[in-house]
VOGU-3710 file (C-alpha; in Angstrom, 3 decimals, decimal comma):
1> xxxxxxxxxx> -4,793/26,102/26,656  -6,023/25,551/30,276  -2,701/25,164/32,934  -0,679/22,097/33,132  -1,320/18,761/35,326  1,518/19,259/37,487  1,208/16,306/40,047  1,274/12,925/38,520  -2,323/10,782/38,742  -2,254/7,005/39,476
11> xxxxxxxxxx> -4,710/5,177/37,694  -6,808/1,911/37,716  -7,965/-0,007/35,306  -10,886/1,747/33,261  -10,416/5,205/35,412  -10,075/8,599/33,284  -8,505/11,908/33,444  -8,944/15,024/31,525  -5,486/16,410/29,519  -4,859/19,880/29,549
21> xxxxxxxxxx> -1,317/19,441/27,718  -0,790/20,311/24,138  2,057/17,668/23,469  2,297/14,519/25,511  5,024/11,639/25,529  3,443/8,046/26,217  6,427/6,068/27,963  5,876/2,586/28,328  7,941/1,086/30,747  9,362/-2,392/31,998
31> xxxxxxxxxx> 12,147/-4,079/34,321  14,264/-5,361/31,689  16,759/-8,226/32,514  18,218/-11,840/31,501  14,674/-13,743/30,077  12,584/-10,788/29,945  11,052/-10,353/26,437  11,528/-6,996/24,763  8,398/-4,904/24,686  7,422/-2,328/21,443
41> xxxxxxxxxx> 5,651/0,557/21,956  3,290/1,474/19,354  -0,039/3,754/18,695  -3,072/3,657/16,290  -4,960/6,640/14,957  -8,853/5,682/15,076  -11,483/7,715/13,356  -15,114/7,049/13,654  -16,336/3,865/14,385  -13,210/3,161/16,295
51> xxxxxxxxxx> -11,159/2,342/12,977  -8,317/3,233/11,488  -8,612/5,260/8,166  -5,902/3,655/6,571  -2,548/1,919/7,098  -1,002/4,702/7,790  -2,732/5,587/11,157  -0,734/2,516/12,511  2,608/3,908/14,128  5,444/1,352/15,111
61> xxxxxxxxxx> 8,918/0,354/15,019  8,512/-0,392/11,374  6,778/3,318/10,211  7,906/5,485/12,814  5,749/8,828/12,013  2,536/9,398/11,046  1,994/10,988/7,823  0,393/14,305/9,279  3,000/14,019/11,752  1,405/14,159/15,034
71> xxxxxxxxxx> 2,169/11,249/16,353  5,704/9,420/16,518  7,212/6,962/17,715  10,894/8,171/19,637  12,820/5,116/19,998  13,487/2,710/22,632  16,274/3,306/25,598  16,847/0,885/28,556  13,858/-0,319/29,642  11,511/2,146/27,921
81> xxxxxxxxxx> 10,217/2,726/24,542  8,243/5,978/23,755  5,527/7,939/21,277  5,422/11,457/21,249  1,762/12,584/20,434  0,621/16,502/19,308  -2,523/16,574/20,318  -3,061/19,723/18,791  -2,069/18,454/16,028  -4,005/15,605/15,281
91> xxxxxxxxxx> -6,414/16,189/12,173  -10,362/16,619/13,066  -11,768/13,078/12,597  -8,942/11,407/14,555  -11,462/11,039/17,951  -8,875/8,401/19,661  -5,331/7,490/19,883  -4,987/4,227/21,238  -1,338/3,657/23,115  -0,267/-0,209/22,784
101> xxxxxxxxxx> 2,270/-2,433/23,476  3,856/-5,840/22,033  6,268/-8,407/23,371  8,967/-10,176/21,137  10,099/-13,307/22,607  7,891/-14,450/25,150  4,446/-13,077/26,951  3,577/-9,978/28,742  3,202/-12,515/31,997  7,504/-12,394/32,071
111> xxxxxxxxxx> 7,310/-8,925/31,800  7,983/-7,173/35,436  7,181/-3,413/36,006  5,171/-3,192/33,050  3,876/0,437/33,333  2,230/3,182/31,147  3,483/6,901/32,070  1,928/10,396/30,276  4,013/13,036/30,658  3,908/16,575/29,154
121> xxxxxxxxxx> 6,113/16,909/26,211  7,002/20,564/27,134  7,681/21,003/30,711  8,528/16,929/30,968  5,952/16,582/34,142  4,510/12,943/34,750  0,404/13,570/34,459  -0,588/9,601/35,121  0,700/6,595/35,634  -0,733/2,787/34,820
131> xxxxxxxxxx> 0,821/-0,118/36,147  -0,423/-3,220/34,629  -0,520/-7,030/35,180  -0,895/-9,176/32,335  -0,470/-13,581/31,693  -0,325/-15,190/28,931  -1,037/-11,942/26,352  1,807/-10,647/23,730  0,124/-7,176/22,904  -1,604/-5,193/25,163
141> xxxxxxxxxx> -3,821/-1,627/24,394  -2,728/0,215/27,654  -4,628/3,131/27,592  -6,202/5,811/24,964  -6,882/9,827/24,516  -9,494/10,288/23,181  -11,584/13,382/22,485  -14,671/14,604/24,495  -16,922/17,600/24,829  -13,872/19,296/22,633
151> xxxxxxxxxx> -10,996/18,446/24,973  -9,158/15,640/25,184  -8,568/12,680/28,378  -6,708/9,717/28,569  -8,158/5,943/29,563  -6,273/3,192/31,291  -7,471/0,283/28,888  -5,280/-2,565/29,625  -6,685/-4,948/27,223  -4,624/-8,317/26,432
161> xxxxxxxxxx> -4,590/-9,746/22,997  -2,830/-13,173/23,060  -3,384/-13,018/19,285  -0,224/-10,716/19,390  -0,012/-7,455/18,064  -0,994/-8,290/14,525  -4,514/-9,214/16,370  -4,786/-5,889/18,161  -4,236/-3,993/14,898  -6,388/-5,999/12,595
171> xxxxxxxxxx> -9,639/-5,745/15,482  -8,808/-2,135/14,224  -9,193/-2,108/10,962  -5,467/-2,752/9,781  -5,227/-5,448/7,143  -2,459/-7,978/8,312  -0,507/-10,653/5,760  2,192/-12,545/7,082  1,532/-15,734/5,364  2,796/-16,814/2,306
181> xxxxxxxxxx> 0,570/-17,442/-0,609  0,879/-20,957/-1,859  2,871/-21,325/-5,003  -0,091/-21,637/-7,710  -2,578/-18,354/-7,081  -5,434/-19,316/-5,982  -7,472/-17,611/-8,937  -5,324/-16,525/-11,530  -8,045/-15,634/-14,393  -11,930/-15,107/-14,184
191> xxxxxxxxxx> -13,567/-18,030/-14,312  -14,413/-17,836/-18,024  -12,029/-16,152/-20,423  -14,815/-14,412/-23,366  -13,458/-14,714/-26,933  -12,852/-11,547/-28,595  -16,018/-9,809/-30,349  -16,274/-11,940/-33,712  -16,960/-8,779/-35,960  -15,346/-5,994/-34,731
201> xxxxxxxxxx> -16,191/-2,369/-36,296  -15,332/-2,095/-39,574  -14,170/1,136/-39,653  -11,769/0,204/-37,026  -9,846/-3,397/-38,087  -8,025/-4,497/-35,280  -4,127/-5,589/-35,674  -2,962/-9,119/-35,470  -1,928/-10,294/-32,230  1,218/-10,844/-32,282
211> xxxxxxxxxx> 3,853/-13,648/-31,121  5,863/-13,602/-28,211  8,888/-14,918/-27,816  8,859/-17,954/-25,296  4,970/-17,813/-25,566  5,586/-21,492/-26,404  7,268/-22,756/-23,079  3,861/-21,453/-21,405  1,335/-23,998/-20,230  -1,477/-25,122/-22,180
221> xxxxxxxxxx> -3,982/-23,156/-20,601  -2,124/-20,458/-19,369  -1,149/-20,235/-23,331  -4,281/-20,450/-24,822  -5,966/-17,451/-22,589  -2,618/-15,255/-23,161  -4,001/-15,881/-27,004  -7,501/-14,804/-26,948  -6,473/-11,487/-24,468  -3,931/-10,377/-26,869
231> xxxxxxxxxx> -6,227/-10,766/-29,592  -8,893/-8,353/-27,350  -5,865/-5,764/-26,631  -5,239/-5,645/-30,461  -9,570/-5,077/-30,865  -9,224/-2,751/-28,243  -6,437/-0,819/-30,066  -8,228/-1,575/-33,512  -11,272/0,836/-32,575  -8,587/3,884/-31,999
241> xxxxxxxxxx> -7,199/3,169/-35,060  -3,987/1,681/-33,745  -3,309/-1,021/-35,609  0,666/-0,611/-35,589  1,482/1,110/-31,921  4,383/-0,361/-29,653  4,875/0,787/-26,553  6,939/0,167/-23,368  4,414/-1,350/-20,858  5,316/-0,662/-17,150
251> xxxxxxxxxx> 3,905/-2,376/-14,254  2,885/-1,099/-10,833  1,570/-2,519/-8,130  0,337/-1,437/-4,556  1,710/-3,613/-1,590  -0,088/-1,610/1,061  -0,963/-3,505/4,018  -4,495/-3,158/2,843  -3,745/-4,964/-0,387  -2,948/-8,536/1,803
261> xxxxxxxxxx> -6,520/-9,668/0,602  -6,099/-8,958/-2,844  -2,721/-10,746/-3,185  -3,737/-13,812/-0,783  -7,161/-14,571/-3,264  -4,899/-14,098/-5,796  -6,384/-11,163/-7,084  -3,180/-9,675/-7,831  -2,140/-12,825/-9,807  -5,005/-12,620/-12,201
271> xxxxxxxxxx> -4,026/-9,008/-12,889  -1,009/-9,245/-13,377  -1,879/-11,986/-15,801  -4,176/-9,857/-17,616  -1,720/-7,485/-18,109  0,890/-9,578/-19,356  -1,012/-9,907/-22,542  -0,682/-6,254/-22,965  3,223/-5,852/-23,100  2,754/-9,014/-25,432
281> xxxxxxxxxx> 0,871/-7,021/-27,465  1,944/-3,683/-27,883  5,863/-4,461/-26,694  8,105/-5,493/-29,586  10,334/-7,412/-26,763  7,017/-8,963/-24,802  8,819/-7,896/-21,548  7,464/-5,532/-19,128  9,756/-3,486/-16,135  7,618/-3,937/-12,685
291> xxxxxxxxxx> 7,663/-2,277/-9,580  6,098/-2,848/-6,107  5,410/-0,253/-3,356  3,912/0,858/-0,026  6,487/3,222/2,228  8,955/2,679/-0,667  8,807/1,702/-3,774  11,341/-2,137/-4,897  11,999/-2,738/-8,563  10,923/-6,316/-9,204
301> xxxxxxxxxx> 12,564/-8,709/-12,067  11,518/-8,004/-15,525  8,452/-9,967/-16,320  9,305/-11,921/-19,651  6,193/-13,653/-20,953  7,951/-17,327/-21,350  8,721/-17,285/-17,281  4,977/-15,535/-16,486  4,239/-18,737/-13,975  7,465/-18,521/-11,939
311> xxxxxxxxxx> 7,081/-14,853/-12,106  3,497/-14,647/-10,728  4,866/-17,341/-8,121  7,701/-15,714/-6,957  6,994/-12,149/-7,096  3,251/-11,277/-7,122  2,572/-11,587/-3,571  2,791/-9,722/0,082  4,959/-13,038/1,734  6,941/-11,373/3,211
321> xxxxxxxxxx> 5,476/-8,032/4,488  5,845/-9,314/8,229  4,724/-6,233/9,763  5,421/-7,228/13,437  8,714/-9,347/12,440  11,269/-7,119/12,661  13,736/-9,534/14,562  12,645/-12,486/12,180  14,894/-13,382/9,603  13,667/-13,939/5,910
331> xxxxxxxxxx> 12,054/-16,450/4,965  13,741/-18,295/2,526  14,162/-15,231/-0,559  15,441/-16,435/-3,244  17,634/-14,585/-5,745  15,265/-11,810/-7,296  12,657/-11,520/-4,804  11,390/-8,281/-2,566  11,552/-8,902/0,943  7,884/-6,827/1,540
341> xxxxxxxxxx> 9,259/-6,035/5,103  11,691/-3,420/3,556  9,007/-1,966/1,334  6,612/-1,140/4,404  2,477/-0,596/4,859  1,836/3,025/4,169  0,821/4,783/0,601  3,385/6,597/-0,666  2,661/6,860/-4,726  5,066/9,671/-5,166
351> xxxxxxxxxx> 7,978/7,582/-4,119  7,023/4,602/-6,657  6,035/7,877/-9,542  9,641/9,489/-9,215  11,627/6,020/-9,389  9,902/4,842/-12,546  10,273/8,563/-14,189  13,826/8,359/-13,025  13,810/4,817/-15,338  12,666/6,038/-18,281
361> xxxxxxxxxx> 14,764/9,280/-18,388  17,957/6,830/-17,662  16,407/4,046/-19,863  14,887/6,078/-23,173  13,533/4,015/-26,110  11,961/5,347/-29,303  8,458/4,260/-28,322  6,411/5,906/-25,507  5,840/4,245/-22,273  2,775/3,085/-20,717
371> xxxxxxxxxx> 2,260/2,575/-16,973  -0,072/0,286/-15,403  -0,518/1,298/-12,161  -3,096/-0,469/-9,704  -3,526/0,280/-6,121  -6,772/-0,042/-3,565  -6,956/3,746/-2,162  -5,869/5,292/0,759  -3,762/7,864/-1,596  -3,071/10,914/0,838
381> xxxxxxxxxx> -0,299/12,514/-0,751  -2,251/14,169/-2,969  0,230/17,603/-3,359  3,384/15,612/-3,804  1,607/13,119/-6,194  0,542/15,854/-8,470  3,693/17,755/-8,035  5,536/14,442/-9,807  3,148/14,098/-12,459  2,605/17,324/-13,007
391> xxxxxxxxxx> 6,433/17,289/-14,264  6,402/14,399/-15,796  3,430/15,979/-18,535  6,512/16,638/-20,743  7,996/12,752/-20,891  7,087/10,418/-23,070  5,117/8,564/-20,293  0,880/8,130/-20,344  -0,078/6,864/-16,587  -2,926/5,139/-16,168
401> xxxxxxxxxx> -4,195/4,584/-12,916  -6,357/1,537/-11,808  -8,523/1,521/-8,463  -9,290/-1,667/-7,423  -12,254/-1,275/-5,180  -11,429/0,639/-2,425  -12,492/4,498/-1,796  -10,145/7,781/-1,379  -8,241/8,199/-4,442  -7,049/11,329/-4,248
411> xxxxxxxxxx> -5,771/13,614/-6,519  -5,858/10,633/-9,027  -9,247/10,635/-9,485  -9,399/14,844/-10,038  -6,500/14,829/-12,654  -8,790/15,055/-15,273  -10,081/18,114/-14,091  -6,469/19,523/-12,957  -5,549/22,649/-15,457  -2,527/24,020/-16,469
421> xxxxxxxxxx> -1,024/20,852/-18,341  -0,115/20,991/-22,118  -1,321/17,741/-22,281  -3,378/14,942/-20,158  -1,025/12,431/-19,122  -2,752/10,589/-16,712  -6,384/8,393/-16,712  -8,324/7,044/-13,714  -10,776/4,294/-13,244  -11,777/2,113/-10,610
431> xxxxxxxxxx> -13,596/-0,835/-10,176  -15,399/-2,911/-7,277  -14,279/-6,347/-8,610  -12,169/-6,727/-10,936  -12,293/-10,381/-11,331  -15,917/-9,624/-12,196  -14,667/-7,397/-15,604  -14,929/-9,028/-18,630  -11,184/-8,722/-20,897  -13,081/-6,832/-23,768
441> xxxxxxxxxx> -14,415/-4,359/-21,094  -11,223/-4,046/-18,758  -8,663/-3,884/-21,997  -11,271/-1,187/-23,407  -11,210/0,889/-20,516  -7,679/0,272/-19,253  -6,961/1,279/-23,287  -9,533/4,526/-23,663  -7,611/7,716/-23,036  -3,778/6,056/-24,392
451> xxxxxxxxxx> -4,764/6,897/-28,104  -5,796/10,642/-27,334  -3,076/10,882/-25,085  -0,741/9,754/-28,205  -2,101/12,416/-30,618  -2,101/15,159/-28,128  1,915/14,369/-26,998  2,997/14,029/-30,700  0,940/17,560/-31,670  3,022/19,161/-28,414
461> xxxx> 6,358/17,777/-29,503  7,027/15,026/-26,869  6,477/12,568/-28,744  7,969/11,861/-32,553
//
């Protein structure tokens, strides 16, 4: 690269300066004391359009490095708090990194000395300084690098949100849930539940749905569509020819900070729902083991059918994600439930894949196990995702993944394709609204690829 800024460059707010450093620290800077808020240090990773790609371009206290590693964030000492940023490392679409600040506690306005320094990572040399003046804001975008004509410059910004930093992100394209969903879902079926086909194929009779215990202590309603699914999951089964299967059913469920949307419209709910008539149907128990994940996966309570209300109440939902509320305490778990803070934003599938193979080697039951795993996109991990279920082709486990609108599947959606497995234990679909999918049509696709999977595992020996 072209020689180092060695003099440091005082700037204004709006001026520029071109970067000639590989690796740079961003240092922002305060005069802490008795009343003075404490300030956060964070960065966001914008591709075109001046957007985030995903969740995890957002780098913070509470997901300290950036999945392609470029950009951390080092840790707070005295009146500073810093993010180390690799410029050269920064994948090809990122064409800004936007350097931002928060305050917990109070406004920037009782914040003396606020201050942005750049310095080179390597030789430790200050390049530019910002000192900035703020009132009544609590987040602040100090300044940016951001590519041009194949180099790269930094901005002073110094843009005020008094929205917090929770505003600055989500003007950015992160998704941001730090309220509660009320205690009922909002939607927790389609508006119409369709009645099973009334002649099903002949050559393929479906079995009898069967009864769950506690089915009874269920509400009317809730009751009477539990009925009618599990009467479309046995159809679905009946045109396989899998009129006596039992299976474990595992549930899965993406708490990305993208997902807040789906959970607060209760999206989730009605899933969730949905797929509670499954584990009624092909589980001999009517229980089914959940987990939720985003930067690391939680094991949730057991779903058992008779408790399906407080269950959807208490543990489908993002409540407590609280992405900027590190210092807050909880608010008000009760025994049982995740607090979403510890379970994070970013996509990390593999984590959530190795815990629930871990399960069923620990856990083993004569009957194979199917997952049910739903997330929105944003899968990046593709190599370590394949590498787990790529080993797990040899346990008795058929994955079935379930995109629920979003784009950038991954490797999921190639697995198909992938060679070099004895047998296919994994199937993909996605959907743009899945509130919109009829139960014959969702339990017939979410159902497809479990009967060949069956045949082909018990032909290979994994199964009996």
């Amino acid at each position: 690269m072209a020689g180092r800024l060695l003099c440091v460059t005082t700037l204004s707010k709006g001026a520029n300066m071109p970067v000639a450093a590989a690796a740079v620290r961003a240092v922002l800077g305060w005069s802490a004391g008795p009343g003075v808020p404490d300030v956060d240090a964070s960065a966001l990773l914008l591709a075109g359009g001046g957007r985030v790609r995903g969740d995890g371009d957002f780098v913070f206290y509470n997901q300290p490095r950036h999945g392609s590693g470029a950009v951390r964030h080092l840790g707070k000492q005295g009146g500073a708090d810093s993010l180390g940023v690799d410029l050269d490392a920064l994948e090809p679409d990122v064409e800004r990194v936007v350097l931002c600040g928060s305050a917990d506690g109070g406004t920037f306005g009782q914040v003396p000395g606020l201050h942005l320094l750049l310095l080179d990572s390597v030789s430790g040399a200050e390049l530019a300084r910002f000192d900035m003046e703020a009132g009544a804001e609590t987040a602040y975008a100090c300044g940016e690098l951001y590519r041009r004509g194949g180099a790269w410059k930094f901005r002073a910004v110094g843009q005020g949100y008094a929205s917090g930093l929770a505003g600055l992100a989500t003007d950015f394209g992160i998704c941001v849930d730090d309220v509660r969903p009320p205690a009922a879902p909002a939607r927790t079926a389609p508006a119409s539940v369709p009645p099973p086909p009334p002649h099903p194929p002949a050559a393929a009779a479906p079995a009898a749905a069967r009864l769950t215990k506690g089915e009874e202590r269920l509400p009317v309603d809730m009751r009477k569509r539990l009925s009618l699914r599990k009467q479309q999951v046995a159809v679905s089964l009946g045109k396989h020819g899998l009129t006596k299967v039992t299976a474990r059913v595992i549930l899965v469920l993406d708490a990305s900070g993208s997902m807040s949307g789906l959970y607060t419209r209760g999206t989730v709910a009605g899933v969730t729902e949905r797929m509670a008539a499954v584990a009624a149907q092909l589980d001999d128990d009517g229980e089914m083991q959940a987990w939720t994940f985003a930067s690391h996966p939680a094991r949730l309570p057991d779903l058992v059918i008779g408790e399906l209300p407080e269950w959807l109440r208490l543990h489908v939902r993002v409540g407590q994600i609280s992405l900027f509320g590190r210092k807050k305490p909880p608010k008000g778990l009760v025994s049982g439930q995740v607090d979403m803070r510890a379970v994070g934003i970013q996509n990390e599938e593999q984590k959530v894949i190795a815990e629930v193979r871990a399960y069923v080697r620990e856990h083993p039951v004569p009957d194979p196990t199917l997952v049910l795993f739903f997330s929105d996109g944003g899968v990046y991990r593709d190599a370590e995702i394949e590498r787990e279920l790529r080993a797990a082709v040899e346990e008795p486990v058929f994955w079935q993944f379930i995109g629920l609108g979003r784009s950038n599947y991954g490797v999921l959606e190639r697995f198909d394709n992938l060679p070099g497995r004895r047998v296919d234990n994994v199937g993909f679909f996605a959907v743009d609204d899945i509130e919109k999918v009829s139960d014959p049509e969702l339990y017939d696709r979410l159902l497809s690829e479990f009967p060949s999977w069956l045949g082909a595992a018990r032909q290979a020996g994994i199964l009996r």
